[in-house]
C-alpha atoms as an extended CHARMM CRD file, in Angstrom:
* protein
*
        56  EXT
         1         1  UNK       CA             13.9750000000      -15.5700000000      -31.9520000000  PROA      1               0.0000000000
         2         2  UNK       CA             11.4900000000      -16.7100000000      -29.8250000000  PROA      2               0.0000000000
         3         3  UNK       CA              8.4600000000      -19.0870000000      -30.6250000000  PROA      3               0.0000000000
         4         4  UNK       CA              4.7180000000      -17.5150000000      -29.9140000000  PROA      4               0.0000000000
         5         5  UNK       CA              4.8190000000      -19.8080000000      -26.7200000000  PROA      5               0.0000000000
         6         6  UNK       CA              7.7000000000      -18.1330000000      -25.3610000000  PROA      6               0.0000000000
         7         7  UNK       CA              7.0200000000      -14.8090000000      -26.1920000000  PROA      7               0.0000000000
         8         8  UNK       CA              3.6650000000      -14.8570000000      -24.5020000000  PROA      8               0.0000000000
         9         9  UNK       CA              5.1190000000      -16.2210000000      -21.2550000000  PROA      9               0.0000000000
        10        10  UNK       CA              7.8300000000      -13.6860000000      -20.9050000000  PROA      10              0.0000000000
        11        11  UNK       CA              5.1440000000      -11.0840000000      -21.8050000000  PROA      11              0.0000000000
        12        12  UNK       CA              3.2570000000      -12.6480000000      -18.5910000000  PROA      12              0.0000000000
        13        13  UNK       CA              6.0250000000      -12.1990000000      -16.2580000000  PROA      13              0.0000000000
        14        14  UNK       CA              6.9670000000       -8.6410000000      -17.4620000000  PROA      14              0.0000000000
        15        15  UNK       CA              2.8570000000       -7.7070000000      -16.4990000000  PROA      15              0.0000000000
        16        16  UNK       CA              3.6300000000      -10.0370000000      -13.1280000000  PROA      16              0.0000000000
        17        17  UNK       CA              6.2870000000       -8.0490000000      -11.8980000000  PROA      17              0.0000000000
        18        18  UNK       CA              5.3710000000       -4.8250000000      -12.8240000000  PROA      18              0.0000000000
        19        19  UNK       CA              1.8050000000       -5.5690000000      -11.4650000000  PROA      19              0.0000000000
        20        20  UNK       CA              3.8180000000       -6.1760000000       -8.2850000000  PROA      20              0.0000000000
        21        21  UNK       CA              6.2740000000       -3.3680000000       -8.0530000000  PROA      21              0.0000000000
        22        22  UNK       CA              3.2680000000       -1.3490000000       -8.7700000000  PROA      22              0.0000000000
        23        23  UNK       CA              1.3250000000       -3.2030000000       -5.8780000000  PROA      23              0.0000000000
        24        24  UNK       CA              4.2170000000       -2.4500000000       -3.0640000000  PROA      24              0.0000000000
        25        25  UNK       CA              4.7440000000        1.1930000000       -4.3120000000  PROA      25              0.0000000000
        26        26  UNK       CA              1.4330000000        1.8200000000       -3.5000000000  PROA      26              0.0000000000
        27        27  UNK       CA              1.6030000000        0.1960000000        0.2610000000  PROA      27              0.0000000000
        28        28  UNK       CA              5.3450000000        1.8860000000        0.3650000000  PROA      28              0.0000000000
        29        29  UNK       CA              3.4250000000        5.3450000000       -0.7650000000  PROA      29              0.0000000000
        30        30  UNK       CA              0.4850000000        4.9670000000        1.7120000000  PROA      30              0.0000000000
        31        31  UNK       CA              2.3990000000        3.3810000000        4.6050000000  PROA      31              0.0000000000
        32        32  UNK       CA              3.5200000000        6.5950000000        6.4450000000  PROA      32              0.0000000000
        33        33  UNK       CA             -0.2910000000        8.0290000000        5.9380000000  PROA      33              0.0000000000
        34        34  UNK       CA             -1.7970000000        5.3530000000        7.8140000000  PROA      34              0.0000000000
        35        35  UNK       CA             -2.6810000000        6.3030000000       11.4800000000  PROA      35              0.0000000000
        36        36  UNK       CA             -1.7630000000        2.7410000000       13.6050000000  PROA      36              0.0000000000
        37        37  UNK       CA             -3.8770000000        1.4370000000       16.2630000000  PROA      37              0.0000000000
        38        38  UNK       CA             -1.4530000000        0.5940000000       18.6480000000  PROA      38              0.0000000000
        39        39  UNK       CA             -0.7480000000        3.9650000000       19.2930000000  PROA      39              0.0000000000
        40        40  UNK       CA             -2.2110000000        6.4400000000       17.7440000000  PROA      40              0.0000000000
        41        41  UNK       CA             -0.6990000000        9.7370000000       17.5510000000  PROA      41              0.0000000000
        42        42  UNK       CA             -1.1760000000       13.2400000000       15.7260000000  PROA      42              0.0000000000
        43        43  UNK       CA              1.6740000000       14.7420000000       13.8680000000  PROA      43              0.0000000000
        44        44  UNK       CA              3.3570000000       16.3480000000       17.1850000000  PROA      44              0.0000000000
        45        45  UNK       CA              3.5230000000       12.9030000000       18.8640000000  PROA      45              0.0000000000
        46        46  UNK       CA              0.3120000000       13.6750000000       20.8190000000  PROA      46              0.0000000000
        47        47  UNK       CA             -1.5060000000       10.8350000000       21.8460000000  PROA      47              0.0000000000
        48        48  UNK       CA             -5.0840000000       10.5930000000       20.3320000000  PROA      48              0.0000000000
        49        49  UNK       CA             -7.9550000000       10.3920000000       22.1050000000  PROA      49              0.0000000000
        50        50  UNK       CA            -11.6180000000        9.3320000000       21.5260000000  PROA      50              0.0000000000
        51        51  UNK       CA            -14.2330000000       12.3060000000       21.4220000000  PROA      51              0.0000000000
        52        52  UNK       CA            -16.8800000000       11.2080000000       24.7030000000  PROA      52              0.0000000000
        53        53  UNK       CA            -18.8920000000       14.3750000000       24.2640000000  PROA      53              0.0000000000
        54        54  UNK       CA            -22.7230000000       14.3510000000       23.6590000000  PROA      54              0.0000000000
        55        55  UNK       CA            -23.6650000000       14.8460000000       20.1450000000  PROA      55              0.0000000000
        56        56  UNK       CA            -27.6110000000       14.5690000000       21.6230000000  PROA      56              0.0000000000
């Protein structure tokens, strides 16, 4: 049996660590979607490039 003060701290650390397996399957999910800046590249390894035409 638990008391009322136990049972509502191990009900806080279930929500903790689901919040944060929840929190790093989003990055994990979104990580390989994210274009870097160091060196950005299309999905056939081609280099991007900024756009320097005239839009005027």
């Amino acid at each position: 049996m638990f008391t009322a003060g136990q049972g509502d701290a191990i009900t806080g650390v279930i929500q903790a660590a689901l919040t944060a397996l929840a929190a790093f399957g989003v990055v994990a999910a979104t990580e390989r979607r994210v274009t870097p800046i160091s060196d950005p590249r299309d999905a056939d390894g081609c280099p991007l490039t900024s756009d320097t035409g005239d839009l005027g």
